[in-house]
N, C-alpha and C positions, 0 to 999 in steps of 0.2 A: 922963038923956039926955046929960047934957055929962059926965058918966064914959064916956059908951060913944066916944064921938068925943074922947076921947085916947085911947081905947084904938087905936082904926082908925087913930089917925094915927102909934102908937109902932110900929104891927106895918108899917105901911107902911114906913117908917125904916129895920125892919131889914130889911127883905125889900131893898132899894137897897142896904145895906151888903154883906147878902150878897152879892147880884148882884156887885157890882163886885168883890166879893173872888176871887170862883170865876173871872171871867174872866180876871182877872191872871194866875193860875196855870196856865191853858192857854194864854198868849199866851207861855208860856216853851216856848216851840221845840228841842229839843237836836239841834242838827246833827252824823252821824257823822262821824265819821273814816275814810276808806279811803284804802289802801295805792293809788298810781298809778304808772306807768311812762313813759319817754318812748323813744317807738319809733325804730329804728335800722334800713337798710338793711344785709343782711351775706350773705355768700355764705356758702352751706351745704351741706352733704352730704345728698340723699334719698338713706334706704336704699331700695331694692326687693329682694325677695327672693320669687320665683315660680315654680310647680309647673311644671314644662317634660315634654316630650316631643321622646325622643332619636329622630332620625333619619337614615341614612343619607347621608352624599355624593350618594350616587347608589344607588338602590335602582331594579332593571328587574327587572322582571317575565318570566317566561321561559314563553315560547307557542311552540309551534313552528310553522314555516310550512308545514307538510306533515303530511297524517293518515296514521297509519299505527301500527301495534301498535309500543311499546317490548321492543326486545332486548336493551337492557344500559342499566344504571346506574351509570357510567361513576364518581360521584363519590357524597358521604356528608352528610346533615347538619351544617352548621359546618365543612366543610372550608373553607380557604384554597384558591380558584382563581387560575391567573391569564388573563388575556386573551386568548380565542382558542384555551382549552383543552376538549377532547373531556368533556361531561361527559353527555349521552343520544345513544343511537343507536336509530334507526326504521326499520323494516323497512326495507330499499332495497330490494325484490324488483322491483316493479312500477314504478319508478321507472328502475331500470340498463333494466330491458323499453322503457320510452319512450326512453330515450337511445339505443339500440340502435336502435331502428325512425327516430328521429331524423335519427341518421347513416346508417340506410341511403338515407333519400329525399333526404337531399342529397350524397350518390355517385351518386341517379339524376339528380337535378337538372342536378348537374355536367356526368355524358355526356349529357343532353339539350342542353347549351349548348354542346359544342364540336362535335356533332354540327350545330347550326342556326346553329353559327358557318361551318362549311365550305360548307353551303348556299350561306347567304347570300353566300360570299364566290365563291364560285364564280358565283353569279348575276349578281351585280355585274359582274364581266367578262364574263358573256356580254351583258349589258346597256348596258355601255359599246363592245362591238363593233357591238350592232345586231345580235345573236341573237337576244332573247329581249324581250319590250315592257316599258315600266316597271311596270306593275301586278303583273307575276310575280316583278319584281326587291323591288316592296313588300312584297308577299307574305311573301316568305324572310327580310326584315327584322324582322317584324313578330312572325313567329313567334322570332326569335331575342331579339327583347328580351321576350316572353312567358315565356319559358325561362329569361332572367337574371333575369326578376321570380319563378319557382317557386325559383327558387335561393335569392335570399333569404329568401322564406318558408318553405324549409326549414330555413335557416338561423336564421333566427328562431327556428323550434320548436325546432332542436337546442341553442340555449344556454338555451330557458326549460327545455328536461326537464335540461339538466345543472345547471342553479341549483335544481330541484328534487330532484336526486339528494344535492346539496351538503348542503342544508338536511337530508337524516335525519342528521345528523349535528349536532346543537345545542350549541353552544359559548358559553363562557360570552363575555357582551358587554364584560367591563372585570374588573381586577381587585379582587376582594371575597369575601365571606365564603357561604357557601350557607345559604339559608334553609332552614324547613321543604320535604321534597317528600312533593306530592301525590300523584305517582303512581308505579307500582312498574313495574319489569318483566311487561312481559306486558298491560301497559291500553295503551285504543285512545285514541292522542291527536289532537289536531289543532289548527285556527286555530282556532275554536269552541268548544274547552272551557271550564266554566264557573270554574275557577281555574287560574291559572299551575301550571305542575309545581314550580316554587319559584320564588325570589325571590333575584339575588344583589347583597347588598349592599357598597357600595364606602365601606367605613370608615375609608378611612387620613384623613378627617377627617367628624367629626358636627355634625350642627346641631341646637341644643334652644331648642326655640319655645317660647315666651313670650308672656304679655299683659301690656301695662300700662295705667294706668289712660290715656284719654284726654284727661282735662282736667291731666297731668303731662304728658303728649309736649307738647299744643299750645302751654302755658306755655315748654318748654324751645326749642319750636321758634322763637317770638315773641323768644326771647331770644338764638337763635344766630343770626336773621334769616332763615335758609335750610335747605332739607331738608341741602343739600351742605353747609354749616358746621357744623349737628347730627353728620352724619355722624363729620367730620372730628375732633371733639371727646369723642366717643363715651368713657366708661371698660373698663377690662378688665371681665372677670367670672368669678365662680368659679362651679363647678359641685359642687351637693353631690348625693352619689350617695345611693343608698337606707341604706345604713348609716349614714350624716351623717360617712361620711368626704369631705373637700373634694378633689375630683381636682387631679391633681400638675399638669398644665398649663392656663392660664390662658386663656379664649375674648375674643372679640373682637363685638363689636355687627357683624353684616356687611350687615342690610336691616329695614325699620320697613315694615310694610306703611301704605300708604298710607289706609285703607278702615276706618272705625271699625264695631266690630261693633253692629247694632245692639240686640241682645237685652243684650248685659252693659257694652257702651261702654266699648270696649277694644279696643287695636289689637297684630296679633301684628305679635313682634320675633324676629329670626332670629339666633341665638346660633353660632359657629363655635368648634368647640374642634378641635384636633387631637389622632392619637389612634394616634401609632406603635405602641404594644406592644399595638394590638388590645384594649387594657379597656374600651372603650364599646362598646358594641353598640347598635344599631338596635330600636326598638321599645320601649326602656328608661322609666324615668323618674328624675328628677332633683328637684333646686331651684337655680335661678342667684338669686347673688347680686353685686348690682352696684351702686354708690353713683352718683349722678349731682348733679354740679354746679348750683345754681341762687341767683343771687342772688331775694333777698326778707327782707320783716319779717316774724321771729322772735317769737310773742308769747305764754303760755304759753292753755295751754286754759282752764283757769280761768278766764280774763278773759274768756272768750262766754259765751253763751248761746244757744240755740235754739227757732228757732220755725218749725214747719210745715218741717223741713228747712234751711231758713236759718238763718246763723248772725253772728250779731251781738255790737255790742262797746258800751261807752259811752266815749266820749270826754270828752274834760274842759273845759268851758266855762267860761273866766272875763268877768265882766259887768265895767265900766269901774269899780262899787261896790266890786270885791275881791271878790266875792264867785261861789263856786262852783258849778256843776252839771254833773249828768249829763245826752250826748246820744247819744241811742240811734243807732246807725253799722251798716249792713249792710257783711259783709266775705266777701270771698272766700278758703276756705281750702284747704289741703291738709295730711292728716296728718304731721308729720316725726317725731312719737314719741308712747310714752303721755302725753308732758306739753304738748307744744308743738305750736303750726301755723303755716304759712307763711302769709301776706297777701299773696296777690297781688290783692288789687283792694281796695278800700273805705282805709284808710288810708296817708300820706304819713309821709316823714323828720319827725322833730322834730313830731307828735302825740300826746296824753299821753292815755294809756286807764285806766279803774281794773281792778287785777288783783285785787281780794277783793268777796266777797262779794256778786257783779254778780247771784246770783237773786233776791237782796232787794230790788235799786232798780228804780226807775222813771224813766220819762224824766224829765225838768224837774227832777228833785230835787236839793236842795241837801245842801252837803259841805262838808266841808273835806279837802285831798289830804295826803297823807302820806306822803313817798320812804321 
């Protein structure tokens, strides 16, 4: 009995020895080491570089105002017109026929008016003698300004059939390049048809529209304060053509549309290049590229992390101990390369983030920093 009760009391002993030994060993904590940075305000270059769609100065649609069968095809596919040149002719037949009947009812007009001009003027003196009584002298008035009112309504009709005679004759409206035509000699055109006969476009300068993202315009615009100081600050931009040759002249930003789309959330940007030797065409496609100015903290991607779309940083917390941790920071970014993003929102000048290894930690966790 008193062999067994040293026994229970020797194994109790060790069992406390151990105890206390194994928890020692896990009370030894090894705090990492990561790499931190201390962030800096800097202006910087955003590339953009976006799929555009070239279009004309001025690109009108060509409908004629008058129906009537095409008798000549005055011009050709891609020619160069200029303004106010003969380029379809429409039957006139039925047309010169109305201007004709036109002119003749106001040559009847006419001698109907000097004819009830003599009347009336003869009545009037017999009416001012005391011949004839005033209701007969009304009479002859009456019908005479009747007669200058047929006058101008024939006249009326006579300048609308001559403006309709005019019109078989369709002329290009501005100087530009001829589109495809739809319709050949010998088809019945008119206001009504279901496509223009062609299309001429006015190339001596193109515009190639663009999107860009809209949480970059709104950043840029918060930063020049005003649409008109954006404007005004706006950079060149080049335009790379389908062979990724860069065009030889350089566009200009000319309008930001106002109106964020709301299916991709992006606002088109109206690109102006000019285009003397005629090498951009209308309907084409492109890529403009164009760098745009924006102050902000630079801070590389590695140092976020993501969650649900959001994207976060940790900042570096030191306690009055000396001692360090990580604190989990929502931040606002915007791509500027495969390596880097801008911080427009969630961090200040002179705050220190860790740039390694941030999918390991967790908030509250302690560090040590390492420039």
């Amino acid at each position: 009995m008193k062999r067994t009760s040293i026994l229970l009391a020797l194994t109790a002993v060790l069992t406390l020895s151990c105890g206390r030994s194994g928890g020692s060993a896990s009370e030894e904590t090894v705090i990492p080491e990561k790499q931190v940075m201390t962030v800096e305000s800097q202006v910087c270059k955003i590339p953009i570089l976006s799929p555009a769609q070239i279009k004309g100065k001025q690109d009108i649609s060509i409908i004629p105002q008058v129906s009537g069968t095409l008798t000549q095809v005055l011009i050709k596919e891609g020619d160069n017109v200029r303004m106010g040149q003969k380029m379809f002719v429409i039957d006139d037949t039925p047309y010169q026929a109305a201007v004709d009947n036109a002119e003749a009812s106001v040559n009847m007009a006419k001698t109907n008016v000097r004819t009830y001009e003599l009347e009336a003027d003869a009545t009037r003196q017999l009416y001012e003698k005391g011949v004839v009584a005033e209701h007969q002298y009304k009479v002859h008035s009456n019908a005479l300004e009747v007669a200058k009112a047929q006058l101008a309504e024939a006249e009326a009709a006579l300048k609308h059939a001559r403006s309709d005679l005019n019109h078989t004759i369709v002329r290009a409206p501005h100087d530009g390049v001829v589109g495809t035509i739809a319709y050949r000699q010998g088809s019945l055109v008119g206001p009504t048809i279901q496509q223009p006969i062609t299309v001429v476009s006015d190339n001596s300068m193109v515009y190639a529209y663009i999107s860009i993202n809209s949480d970059t315009y709104l950043e840029l615009l918060r930063e020049a304060g005003s649409k008109e100081n954006l404007m005004k600050s706006l950079p060149e931009a080049e335009l790379i053509l389908g062979d990724d040759v860069v065009y030889s002249h350089k566009g200009h930003i000319e309008t930001i549309s106002g109106i964020i789309d709301e299916m991709t959330g992006a606002i088109s940007v109206r690109v102006a290049f000019s285009n003397p030797d005629g090498i951009l065409a209308a309907g084409g496609n492109g890529r403009v590229r164009t760098e745009w100015e924006s102050e902000g903290i630079v801070i590389p991607r590695s140092a976020t992390y993501e969650i649900q779309d959001k994207h976060f940083v940790y900042k570096v917390n030191q306690a009055p101990d000396g001692t360090f941790t990580a604190v989990s920071q929502e931040v606002k970014v915007y791509r500027l390369n495969d390596s880097e993003y801008i911080i427009y929102e969630g961090l200040a000048e002179g705050d220190r983030i860790v740039t390694e290894g941030v999918s390991k930690m967790k908030n509250g966790m302690q560090f040590t920093p390492k420039n």
